[in-house]
N, C-alpha and C positions, 0 to 999 in steps of 0.2 A: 914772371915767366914760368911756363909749365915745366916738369923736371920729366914728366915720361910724355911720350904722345897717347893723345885719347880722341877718341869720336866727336866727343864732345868739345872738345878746345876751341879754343878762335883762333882765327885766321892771323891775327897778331902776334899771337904765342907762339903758334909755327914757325913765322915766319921769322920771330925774333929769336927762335931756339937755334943751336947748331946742334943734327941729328947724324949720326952714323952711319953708311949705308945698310949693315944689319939691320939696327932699329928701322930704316923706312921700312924695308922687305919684309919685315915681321907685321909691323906694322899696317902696310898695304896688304898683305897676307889675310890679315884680320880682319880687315873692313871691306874684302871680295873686292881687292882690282886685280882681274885677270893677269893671270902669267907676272904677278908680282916679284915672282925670284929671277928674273929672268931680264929684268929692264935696269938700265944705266940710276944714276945717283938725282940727275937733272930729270929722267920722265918719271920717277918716283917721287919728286918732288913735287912735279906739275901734277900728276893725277893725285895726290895728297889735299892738294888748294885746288883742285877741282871738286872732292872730295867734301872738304871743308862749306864749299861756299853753296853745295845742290846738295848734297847730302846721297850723293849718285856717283857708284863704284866704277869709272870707265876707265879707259886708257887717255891719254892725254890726242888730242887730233894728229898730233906730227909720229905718233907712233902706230897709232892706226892706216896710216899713208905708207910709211915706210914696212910693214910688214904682210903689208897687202903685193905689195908689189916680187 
């Protein structure tokens, strides 16, 4: 299991690690997902393994709906 997050990790290591909400925000912060300091523990987690598996910095879809509105 990984000990810090990286770009480069797998999607298993993630998912098998328990992360902090700092560490995601720093983290997300790093890898350009938008408004990173500013999203819950669960939509940092999903643009994380969105992250992971495109290699593409978005917002996860249910927080692009809800902040549009």
């Amino acid at each position: 299991m990984a000990d810090a997050l990286s770009a480069t990790m797998t999607l298993r290591d993630f998912e098998n690690g328990y992360w902090y909400l700092e560490q995601l925000k720093n983290f997300a912060e790093r890898i350009g997902i938008p408004a990173a300091k500013k999203l819950r523990k669960d939509e940092l987690e999903k643009a994380i393994v969105a992250f992971l598996r495109t290699g593409k910095a978005v917002l996860p879809r249910s927080v692009h709906c809800a902040r549009r509105a």
